[in-house]
C-alpha positions as CSV (number, residue, x, y, z in Angstrom):
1,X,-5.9,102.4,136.3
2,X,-7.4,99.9,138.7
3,X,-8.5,99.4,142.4
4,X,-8.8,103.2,142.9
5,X,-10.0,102.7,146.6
6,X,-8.3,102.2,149.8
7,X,-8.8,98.7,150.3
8,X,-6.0,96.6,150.7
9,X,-6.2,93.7,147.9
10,X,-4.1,91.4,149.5
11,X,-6.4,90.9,152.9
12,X,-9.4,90.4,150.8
13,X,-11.2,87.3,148.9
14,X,-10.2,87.3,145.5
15,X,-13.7,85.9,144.3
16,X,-15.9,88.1,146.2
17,X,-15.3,92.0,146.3
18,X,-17.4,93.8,148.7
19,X,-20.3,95.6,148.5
20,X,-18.8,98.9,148.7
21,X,-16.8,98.0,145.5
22,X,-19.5,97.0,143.5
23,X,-21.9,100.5,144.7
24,X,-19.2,102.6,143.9
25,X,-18.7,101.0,140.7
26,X,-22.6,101.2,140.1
27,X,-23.0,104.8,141.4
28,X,-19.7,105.7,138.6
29,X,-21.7,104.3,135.8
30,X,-25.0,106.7,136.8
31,X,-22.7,109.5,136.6
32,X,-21.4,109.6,133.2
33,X,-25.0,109.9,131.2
34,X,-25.7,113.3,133.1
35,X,-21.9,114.7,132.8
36,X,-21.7,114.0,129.0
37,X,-25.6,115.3,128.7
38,X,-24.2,118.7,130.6
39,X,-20.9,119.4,128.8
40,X,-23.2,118.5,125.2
41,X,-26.3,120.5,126.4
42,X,-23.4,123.9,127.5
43,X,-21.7,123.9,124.3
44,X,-24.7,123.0,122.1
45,X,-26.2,126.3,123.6
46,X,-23.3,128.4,122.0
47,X,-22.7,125.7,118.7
48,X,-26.5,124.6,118.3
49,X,-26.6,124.7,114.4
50,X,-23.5,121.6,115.0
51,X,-24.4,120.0,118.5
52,X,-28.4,120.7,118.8
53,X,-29.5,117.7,116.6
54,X,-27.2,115.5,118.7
55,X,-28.3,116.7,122.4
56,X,-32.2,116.2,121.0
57,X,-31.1,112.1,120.2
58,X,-28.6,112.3,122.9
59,X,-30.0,108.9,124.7
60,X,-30.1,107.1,121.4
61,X,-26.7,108.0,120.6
62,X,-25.2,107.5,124.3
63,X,-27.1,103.8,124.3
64,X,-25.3,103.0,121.2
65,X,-22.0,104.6,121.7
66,X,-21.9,103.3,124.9
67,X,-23.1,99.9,124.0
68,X,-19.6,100.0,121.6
69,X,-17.8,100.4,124.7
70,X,-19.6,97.8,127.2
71,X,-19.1,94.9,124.2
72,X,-15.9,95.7,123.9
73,X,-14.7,95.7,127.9
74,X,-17.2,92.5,128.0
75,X,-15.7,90.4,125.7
76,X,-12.3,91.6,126.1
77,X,-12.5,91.7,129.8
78,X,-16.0,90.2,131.0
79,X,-16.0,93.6,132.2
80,X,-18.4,96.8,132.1
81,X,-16.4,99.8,131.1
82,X,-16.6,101.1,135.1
83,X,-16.2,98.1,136.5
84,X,-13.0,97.5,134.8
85,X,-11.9,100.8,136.0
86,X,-12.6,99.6,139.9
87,X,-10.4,96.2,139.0
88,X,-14.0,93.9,138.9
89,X,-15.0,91.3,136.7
90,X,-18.1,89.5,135.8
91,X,-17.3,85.5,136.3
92,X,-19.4,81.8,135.4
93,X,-20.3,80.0,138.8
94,X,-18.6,77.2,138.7
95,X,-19.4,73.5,140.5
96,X,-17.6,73.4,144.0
97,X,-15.2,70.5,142.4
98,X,-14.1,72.9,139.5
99,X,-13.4,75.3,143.0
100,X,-11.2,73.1,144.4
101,X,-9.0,72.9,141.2
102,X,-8.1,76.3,142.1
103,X,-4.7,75.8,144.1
104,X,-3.5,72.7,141.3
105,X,-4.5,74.9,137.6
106,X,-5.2,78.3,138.4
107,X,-5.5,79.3,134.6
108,X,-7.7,76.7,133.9
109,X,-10.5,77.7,136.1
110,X,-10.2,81.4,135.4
111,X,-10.4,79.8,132.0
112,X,-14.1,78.6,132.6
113,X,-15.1,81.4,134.5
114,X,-14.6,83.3,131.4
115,X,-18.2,84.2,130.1
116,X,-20.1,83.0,127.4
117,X,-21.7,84.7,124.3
118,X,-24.6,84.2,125.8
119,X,-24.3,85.8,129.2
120,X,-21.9,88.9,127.4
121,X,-25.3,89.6,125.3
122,X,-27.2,89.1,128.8
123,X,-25.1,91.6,130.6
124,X,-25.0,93.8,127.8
125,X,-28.8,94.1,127.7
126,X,-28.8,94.8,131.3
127,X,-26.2,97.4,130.8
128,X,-27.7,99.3,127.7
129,X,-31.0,98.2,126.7
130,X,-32.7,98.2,130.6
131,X,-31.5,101.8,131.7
132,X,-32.2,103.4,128.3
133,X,-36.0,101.8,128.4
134,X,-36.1,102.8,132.5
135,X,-35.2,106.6,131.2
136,X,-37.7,107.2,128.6
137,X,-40.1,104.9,131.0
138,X,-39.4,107.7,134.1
139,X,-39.9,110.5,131.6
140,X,-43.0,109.8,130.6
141,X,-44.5,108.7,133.9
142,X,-43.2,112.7,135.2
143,X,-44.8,114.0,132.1
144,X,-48.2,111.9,132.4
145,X,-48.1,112.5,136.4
146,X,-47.8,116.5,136.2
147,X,-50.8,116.7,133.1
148,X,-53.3,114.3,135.3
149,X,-52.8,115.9,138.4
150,X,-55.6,118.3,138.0
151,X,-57.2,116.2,135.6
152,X,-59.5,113.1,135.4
153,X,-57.9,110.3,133.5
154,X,-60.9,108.0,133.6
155,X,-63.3,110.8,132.1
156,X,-60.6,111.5,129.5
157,X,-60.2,107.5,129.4
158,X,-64.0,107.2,128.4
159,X,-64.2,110.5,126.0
160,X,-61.0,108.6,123.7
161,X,-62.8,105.1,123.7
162,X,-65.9,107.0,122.3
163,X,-64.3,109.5,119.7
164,X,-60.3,108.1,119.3
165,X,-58.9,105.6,116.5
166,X,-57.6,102.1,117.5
167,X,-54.2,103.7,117.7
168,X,-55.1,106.8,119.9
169,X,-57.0,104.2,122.3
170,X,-53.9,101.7,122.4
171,X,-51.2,104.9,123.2
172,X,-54.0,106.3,125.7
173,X,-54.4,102.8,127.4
174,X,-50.7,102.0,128.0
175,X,-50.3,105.7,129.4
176,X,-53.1,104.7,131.3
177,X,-51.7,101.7,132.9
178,X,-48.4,103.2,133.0
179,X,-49.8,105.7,135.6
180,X,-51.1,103.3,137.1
181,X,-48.7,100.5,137.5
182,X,-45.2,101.5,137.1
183,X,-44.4,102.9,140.6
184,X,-45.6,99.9,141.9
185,X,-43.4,98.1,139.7
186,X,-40.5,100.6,140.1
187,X,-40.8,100.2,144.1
188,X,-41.0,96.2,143.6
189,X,-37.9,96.7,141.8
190,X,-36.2,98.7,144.3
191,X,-37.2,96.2,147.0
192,X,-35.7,93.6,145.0
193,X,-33.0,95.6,144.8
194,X,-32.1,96.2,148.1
195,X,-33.1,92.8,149.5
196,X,-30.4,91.3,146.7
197,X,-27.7,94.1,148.4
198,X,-28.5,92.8,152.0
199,X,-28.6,88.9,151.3
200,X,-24.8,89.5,149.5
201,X,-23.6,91.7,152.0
202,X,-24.5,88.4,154.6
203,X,-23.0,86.2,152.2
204,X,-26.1,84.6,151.7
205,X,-26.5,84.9,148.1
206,X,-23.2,85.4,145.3
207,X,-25.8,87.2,142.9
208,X,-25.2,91.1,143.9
209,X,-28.6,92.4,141.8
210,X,-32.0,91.0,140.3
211,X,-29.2,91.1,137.0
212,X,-26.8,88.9,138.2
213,X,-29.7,86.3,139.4
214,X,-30.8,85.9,136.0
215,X,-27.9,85.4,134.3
216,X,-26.4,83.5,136.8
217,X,-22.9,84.9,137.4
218,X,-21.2,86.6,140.0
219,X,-18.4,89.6,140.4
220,X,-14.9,88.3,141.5
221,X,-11.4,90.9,141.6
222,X,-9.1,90.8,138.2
223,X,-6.5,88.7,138.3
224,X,-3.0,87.6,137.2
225,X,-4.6,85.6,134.4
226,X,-6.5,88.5,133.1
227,X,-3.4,90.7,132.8
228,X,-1.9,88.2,131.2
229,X,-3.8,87.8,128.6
230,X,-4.2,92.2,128.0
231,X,-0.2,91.9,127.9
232,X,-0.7,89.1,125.2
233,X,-3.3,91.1,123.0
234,X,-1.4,94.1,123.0
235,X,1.7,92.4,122.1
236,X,0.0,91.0,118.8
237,X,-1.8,94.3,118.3
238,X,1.6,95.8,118.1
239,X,2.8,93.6,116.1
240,X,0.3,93.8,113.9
241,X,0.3,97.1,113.6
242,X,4.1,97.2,113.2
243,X,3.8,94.6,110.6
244,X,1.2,96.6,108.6
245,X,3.1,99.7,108.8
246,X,6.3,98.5,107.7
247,X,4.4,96.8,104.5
248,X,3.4,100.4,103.2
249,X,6.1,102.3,104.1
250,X,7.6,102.4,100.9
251,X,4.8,103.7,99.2
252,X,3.5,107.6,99.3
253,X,1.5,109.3,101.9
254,X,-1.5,109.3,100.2
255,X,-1.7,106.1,99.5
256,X,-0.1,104.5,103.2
257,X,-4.1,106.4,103.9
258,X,-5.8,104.8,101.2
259,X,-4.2,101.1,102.1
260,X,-5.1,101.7,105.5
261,X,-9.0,102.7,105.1
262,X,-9.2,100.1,102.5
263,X,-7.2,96.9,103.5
264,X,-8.4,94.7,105.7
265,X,-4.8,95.0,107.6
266,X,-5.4,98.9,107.4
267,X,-8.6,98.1,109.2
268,X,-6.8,96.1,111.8
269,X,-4.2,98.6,112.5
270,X,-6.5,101.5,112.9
271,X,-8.6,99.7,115.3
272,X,-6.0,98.4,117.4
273,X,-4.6,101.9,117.5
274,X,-8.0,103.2,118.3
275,X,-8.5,100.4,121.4
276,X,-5.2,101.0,122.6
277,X,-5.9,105.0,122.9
278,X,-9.4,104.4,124.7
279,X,-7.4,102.6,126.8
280,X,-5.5,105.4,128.4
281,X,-8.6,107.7,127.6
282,X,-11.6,106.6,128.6
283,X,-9.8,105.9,132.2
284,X,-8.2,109.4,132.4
285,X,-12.0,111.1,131.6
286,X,-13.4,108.6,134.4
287,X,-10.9,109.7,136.8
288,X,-11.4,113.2,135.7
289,X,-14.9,113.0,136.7
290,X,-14.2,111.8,139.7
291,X,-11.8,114.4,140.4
292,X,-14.7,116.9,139.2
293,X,-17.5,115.6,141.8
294,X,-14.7,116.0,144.7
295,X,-13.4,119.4,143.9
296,X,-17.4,120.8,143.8
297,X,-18.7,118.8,146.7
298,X,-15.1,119.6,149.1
299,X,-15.2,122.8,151.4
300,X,-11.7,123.9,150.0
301,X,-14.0,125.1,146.4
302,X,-16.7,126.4,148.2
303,X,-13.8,128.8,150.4
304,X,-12.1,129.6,147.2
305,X,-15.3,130.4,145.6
306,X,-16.3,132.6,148.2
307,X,-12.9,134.1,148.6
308,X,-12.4,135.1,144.8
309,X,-16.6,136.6,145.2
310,X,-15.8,138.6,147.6
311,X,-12.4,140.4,146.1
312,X,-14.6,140.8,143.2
313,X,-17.8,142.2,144.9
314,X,-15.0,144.1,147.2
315,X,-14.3,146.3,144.0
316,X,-17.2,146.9,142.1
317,X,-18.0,150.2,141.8
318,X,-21.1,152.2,143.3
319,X,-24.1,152.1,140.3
320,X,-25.5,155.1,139.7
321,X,-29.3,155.3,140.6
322,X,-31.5,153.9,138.0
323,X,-34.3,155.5,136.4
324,X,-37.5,155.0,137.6
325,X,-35.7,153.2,140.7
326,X,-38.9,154.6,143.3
327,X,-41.7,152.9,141.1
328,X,-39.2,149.9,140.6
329,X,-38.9,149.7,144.4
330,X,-42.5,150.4,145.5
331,X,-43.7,147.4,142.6
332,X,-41.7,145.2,144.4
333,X,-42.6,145.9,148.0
334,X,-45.9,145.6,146.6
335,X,-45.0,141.9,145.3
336,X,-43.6,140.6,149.0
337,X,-46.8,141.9,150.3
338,X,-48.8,139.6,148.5
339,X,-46.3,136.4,148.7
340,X,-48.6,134.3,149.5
341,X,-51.0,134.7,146.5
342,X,-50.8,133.4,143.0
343,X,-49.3,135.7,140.4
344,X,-51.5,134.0,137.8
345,X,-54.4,133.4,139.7
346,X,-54.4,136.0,142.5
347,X,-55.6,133.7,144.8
348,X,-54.2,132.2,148.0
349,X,-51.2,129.7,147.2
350,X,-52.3,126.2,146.7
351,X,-49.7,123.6,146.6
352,X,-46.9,126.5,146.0
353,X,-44.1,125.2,143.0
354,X,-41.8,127.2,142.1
355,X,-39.9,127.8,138.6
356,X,-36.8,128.6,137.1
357,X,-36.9,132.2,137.4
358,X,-37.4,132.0,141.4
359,X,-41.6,133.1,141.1
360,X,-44.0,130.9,143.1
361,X,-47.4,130.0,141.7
362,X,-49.8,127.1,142.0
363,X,-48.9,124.3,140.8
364,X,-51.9,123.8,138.7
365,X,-51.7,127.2,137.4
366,X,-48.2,127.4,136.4
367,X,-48.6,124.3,134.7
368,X,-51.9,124.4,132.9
369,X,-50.0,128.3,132.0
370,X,-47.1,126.4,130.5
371,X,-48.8,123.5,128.7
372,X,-51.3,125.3,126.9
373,X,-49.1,128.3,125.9
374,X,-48.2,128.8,121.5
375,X,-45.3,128.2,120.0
376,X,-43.6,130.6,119.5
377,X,-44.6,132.6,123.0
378,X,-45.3,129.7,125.1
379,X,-42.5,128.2,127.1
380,X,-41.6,131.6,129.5
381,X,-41.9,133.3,133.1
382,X,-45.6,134.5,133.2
383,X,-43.5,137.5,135.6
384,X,-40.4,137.8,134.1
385,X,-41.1,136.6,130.2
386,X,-37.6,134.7,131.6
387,X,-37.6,131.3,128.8
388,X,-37.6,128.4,131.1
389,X,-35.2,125.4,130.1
390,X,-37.4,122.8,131.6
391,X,-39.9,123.5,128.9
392,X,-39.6,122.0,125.3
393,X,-41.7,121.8,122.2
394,X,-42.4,118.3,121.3
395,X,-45.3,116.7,119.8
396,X,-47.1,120.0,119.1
397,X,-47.4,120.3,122.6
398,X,-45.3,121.8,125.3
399,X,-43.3,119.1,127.7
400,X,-42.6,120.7,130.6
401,X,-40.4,119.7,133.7
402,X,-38.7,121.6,135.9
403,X,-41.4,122.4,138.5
404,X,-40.3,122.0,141.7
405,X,-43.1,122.2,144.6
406,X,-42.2,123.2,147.6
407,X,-43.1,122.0,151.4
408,X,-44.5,124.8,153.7
């Protein structure tokens, strides 16, 4: 299930995949958080008494999942689980002498390009540990920015110092700072970023991210050598497995599943068996996705769409006229006259936002409204009494997101 792109392999540098390889690779990893968030977050909706508890530590238990997966592609294939999928690997930089080698022992320097234990751990902090700390960091920087914005922090800053215990005072001061600091840090980053993107699309530098300068390794294409050696793994996992079920064959079914759960050999087999299905799997749900993010973006869905809308709204019947329709129609027009004003404060629009349920409203109103509302009320449309998804109860105290301002 490798080099899904259009670039022919055999006109390009073996050791140095292009830029476009390693984005796309990059830009597939971002993608599966936010599908497997969806699909858990739709069916936890109808299933929550089974699947709520899981979406509410759903970045806990992606990072470790996940991390499962990345340790497993890195020390099988110095590999990240999507960069395996676009043919990449993650390579030692080797001495220019060791380079020259190349032509004369092949195998022996993809040998010693092979990572250490050292730089898998490195690259699997960068791959777990950094973006899971980044999320809950850019979750709590939306939260802090959308409570201070018609606040003072530095008069609320001063009241805690006065009246708060040690541990209020150290929570307030690294919100504090994190308000202040992190988009400078998070645009440093990005710089950084970029500046790393530019210098290896020149050639200038091998490292292709701030990562990759640190741990000093570089990305080069799969090779014979590393199919090889998959071809020799699953031939002793087979073996294995053939081996360990031929050994308790003779014995009864419920005992082949006891030996197997128990034994060391059982162990073995089942987690071949296991690897060797994620193998087919996890590749098939990647290209899935990727089939999934085409159909919805291509104009042939949207045509389809729109085709199989209108048949539809081509044979719906005429309703009959609702009861109080007239006052229902004249409280409306009433509404568009006054657009421009605040529902909750009835005052001209200032710095409109607008919510889930399509109303307009201040932004400090709506969100002061949402924040400080109960428990078991709070959390809603002020219009509609519509229960707005960007708003959760956490930490006796509303969280709210979702608020999109608009530009007029």
């Amino acid at each position: 299930m490798d080099y899904f792109s259009s670039l022919n392999a055999s006109q390009l540098d073996p050791d140095v995949p292009t830029l476009f390889e390693l984005l796309s690779a990059k830009q597939l990893e971002g993608l599966i958080a936010p599908s497997v968030r969806y699909i858990l977050a739709f069916y936890a909706q109808r299933h929550p008494r089974y699947l709520l508890r899981i979406v509410n530590r759903y970045d806990e238990l992606y990072a470790l999942l996940m991390g499962l997966v990345e340790y497993y592609n890195l020390k099988t294939w110095n590999a990240s689980f999507t960069e395996k999928f676009y043919g990449l690997k993650r390579t030692q930089i080797l001495t220019n002498p060791a380079l020259r080698t190349r032509q004369a022992v092949p195998d022996l320097v993809e040998a010693e390009k092979r990572l250490s234990k050292k730089k898998i751990w490195g690259s699997l902090f960068f791959l777990i540990v950094v973006p899971y700390v980044k999320e809950k960091l850019d979750a709590r920087y939306e939260r802090l920015k959308g409570r201070y914005l018609a606040r003072d922090i530095n008069e609320e800053r001063a009241e805690i110092k006065r009246t708060g215990t040690a541990q209020q005072i150290a929570v307030f001061e690294f919100d504090y700072w994190l308000l202040k600091l992190y988009p400078i840090v998070t645009m440093g980053c990005t710089t950084a970023t970029l500046a790393f993107h530019m210098l290896f699309l020149f050639s200038v530098t091998r490292a292709y991210s701030i990562d990759d300068f640190l741990l000093n390794i570089q990305f080069s294409r799969m090779t014979r050598y590393d199919y090889q050696m998959e071809a020799q793994r699953d031939s002793r996992n087979a073996a294995n497995v053939a081996h360990t079920m031929k050994s308790i064959s003779e014995y009864p079914i419920a005992e082949r599943v006891m030996l197997l759960l128990t034994t060391k050999a059982g162990a073995n087999a089942l987690r071949s068996a296991a690897l060797n299905g994620l193998s087919y799997v996890l590749p098939t749900s990647i290209f899935a996705l990727k089939f999934l993010e085409w159909w919805y973006a291509s104009d042939f869905a949207r045509q389809l769409n729109q085709k199989r809308r209108g048949d539809l709204e081509d044979n719906l019947p005429v309703p009959d006229k609702v009861k109080g329709a007239d006052k229902l129609a004249e409280s409306v027009a009433k509404w568009k006259e006054d657009t421009s004003k605040c529902p909750l404060c009835s005052k001209e629009l200032v710095n409109p936002t607008v919510i889930e349920s399509g109303y307009v409203f201040c932004y400090t109103c709506i969100y002061r409204h949402l924040e400080d509302g109960e428990e078991e009320t709070g959390g809603r449309c002020p219009v509609t009494g519509q229960k707005l998804l960007g708003c959760r109860w956490q930490d006796d105290m509303w969280q709210v997101t979702g608020l999109r301002r608009l530009m007029v």
